[in-house]
C-alpha positions as CSV (number, residue, x, y, z in Angstrom):
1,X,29.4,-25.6,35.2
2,X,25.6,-25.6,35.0
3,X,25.3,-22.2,34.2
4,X,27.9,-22.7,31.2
5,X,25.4,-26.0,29.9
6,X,22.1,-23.3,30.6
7,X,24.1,-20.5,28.5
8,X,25.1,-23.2,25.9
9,X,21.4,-24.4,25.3
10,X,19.9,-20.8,25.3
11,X,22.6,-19.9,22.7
12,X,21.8,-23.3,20.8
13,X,17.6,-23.1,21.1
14,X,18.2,-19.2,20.0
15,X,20.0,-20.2,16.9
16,X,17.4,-22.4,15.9
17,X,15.0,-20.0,16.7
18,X,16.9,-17.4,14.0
19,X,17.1,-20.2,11.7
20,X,13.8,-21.3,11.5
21,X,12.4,-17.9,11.2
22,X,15.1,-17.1,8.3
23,X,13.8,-20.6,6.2
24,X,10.4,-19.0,6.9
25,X,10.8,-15.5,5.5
26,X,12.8,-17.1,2.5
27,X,10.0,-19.5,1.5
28,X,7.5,-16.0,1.8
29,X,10.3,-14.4,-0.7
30,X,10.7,-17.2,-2.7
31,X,6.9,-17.8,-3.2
32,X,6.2,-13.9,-4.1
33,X,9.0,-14.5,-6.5
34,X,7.4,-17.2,-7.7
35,X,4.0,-15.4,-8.2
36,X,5.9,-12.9,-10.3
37,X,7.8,-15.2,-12.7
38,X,4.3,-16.6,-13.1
39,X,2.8,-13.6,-14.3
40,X,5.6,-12.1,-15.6
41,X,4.4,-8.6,-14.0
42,X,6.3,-6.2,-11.9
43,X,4.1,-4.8,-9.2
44,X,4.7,-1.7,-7.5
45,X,2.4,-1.5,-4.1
46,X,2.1,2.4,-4.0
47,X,-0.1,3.4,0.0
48,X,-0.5,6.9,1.5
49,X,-0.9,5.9,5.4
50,X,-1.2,8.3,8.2
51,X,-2.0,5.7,10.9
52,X,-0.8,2.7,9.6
53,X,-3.8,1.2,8.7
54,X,-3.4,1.4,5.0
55,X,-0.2,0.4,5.2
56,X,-0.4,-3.1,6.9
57,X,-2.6,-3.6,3.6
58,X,-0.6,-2.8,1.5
59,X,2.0,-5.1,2.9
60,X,0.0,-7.8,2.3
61,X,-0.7,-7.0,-0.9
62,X,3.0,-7.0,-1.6
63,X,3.7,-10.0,0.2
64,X,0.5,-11.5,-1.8
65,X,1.7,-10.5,-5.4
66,X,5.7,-10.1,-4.8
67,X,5.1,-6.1,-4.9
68,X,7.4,-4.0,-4.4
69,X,6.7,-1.5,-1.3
70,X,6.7,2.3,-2.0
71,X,5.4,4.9,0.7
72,X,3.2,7.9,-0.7
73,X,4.7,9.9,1.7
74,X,3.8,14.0,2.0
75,X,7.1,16.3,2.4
76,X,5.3,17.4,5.8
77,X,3.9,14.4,7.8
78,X,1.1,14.8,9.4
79,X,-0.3,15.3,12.9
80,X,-3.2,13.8,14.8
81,X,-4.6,17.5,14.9
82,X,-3.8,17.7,10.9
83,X,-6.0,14.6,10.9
84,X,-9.3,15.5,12.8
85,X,-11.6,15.5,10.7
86,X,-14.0,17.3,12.7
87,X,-12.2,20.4,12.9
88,X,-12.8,22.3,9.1
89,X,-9.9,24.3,10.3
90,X,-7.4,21.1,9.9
91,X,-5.3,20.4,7.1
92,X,-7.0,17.5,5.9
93,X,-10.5,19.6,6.0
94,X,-9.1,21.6,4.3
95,X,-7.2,20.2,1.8
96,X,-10.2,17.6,0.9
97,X,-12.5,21.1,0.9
98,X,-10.3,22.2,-2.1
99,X,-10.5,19.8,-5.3
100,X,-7.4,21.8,-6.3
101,X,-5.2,21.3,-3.3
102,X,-2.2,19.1,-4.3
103,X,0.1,18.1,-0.9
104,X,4.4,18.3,-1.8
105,X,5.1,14.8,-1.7
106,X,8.5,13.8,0.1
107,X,10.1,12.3,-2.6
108,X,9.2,11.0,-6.7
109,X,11.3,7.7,-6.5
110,X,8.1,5.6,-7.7
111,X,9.5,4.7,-10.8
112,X,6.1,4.1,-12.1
113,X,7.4,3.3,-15.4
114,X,9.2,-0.3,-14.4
115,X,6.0,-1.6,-13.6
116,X,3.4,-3.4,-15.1
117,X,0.7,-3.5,-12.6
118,X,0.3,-0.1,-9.2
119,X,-1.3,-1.0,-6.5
120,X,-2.8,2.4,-4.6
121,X,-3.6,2.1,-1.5
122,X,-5.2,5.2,1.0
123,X,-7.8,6.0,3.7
124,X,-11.1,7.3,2.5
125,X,-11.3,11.2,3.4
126,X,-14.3,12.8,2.7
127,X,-15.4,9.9,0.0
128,X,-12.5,10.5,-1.7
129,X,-8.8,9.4,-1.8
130,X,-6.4,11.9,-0.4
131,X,-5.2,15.3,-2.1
132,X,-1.6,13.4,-1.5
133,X,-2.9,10.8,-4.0
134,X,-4.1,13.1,-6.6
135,X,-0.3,14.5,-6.3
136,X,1.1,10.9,-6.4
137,X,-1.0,10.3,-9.8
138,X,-0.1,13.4,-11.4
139,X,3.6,13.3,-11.1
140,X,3.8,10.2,-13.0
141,X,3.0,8.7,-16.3
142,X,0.7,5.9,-15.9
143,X,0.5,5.0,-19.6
144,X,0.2,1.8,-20.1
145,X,-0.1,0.7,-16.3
146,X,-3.3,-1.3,-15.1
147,X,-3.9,0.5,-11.9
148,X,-5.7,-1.5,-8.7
149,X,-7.0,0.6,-5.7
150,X,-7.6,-0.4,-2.5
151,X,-8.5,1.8,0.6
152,X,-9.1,1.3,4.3
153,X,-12.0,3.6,5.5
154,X,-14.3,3.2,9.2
155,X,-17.4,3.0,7.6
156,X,-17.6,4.4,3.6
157,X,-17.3,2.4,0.5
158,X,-14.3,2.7,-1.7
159,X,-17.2,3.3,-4.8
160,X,-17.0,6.6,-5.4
161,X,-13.5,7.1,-4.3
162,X,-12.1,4.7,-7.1
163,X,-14.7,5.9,-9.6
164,X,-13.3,9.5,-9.5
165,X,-9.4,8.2,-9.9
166,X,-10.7,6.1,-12.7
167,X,-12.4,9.1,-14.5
168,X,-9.8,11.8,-13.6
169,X,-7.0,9.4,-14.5
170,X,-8.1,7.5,-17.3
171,X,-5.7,8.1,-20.0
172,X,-3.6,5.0,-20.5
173,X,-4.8,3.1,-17.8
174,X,-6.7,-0.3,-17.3
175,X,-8.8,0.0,-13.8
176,X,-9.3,-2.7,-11.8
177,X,-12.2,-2.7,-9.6
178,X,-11.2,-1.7,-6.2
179,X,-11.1,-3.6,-2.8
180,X,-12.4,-1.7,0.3
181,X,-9.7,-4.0,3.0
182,X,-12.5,-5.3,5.5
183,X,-11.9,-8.7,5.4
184,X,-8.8,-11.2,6.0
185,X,-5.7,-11.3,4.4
186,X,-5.9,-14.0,3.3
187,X,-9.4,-11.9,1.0
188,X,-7.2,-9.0,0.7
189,X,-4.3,-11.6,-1.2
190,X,-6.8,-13.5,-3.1
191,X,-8.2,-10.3,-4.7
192,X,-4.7,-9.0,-5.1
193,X,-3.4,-11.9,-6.9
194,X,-6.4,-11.5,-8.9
195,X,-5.7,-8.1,-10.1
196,X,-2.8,-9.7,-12.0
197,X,-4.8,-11.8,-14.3
């Protein structure tokens, strides 16, 4: 019998538990919704990630604005060796060595074109944004879009990175100034949230 009552109040304090954390998520939903009946935008939150540090970013960034998520994903993923940085002989050496390299992306399901405002999010590679973003650009017709960079990097500045996007993708656009993610979330919302004004 007293194992029946300590089932019964597991089962109870677990459906709580599941309840509470449902009412939570749905006031997080219904506030992003809220932020985009506000602004009457649609966001797209566009990341190339490797290591999932770009991509925890860009979630908040979506959560922030009511974004929808969409990865930048290459058709081949790649490897910690594809990644080292100190080897020229690696992919990403040399694809960044190569201003014309262009990575197959996975997919082109972006749907750039039902959005108002693109969030792109990547690490900093050799100054730059990664050939994979180049390829993400160019498949789609930004026309019309304001654009908002963001980038996660271990020590450079996302300056130079966002000022070649902006001048190698500057038909049709509005730039926003970008945001190098060093701070909070709670920073990295606030500036999203700005990027819709």
């Amino acid at each position: 019998m007293t194992m029946k009552k300590a089932l019964a109040f597991i089962a109870a304090a677990l459906t709580l538990a599941a309840s509470c954390t449902a009412r939570q998520g749905g006031a997080k939903q219904g506030e992003a919704a809220a932020d985009e009946a506000a602004t009457g935008k649609k966001v797209l939150v566009a990341y190339f990630s490797c290591t999932g540090t770009t991509e925890a970013a860009a979630k908040v960034i979506a959560e922030a604005t009511g974004g929808t998520l969409y990865r930048i994903a290459p058709k081949t993923e790649y490897t910690a060796a594809d990644l080292d940085w100190r080897n020229e002989a690696s992919r990403s050496s040399v694809e960044m060595h190569d201003e014309a390299s262009r990575p197959e992306l996975a997919d082109h399901n972006a749907a750039v074109e039902k959005y108002d405002v693109v969030f792109v999010g990547y690490p900093i590679w050799w100054n730059l944004c990664p050939r994979a973003v180049n390829t993400f650009m160019e498949a789609y017709n930004f026309e019309g879009n304001t654009v908002a960079p963001f980038a996660t990097s271990g020590g450079s500045s996302i300056d130079n990175s966002a000022e070649v996007l902006a001048r190698t993708y500057s038909k049709g656009i509005t730039w926003k100034p970008g945001l190098l993610v060093t701070g909070s979330d709670s920073e990295t919302a606030e500036w999203a949230r700005g990027c819709l004004k």
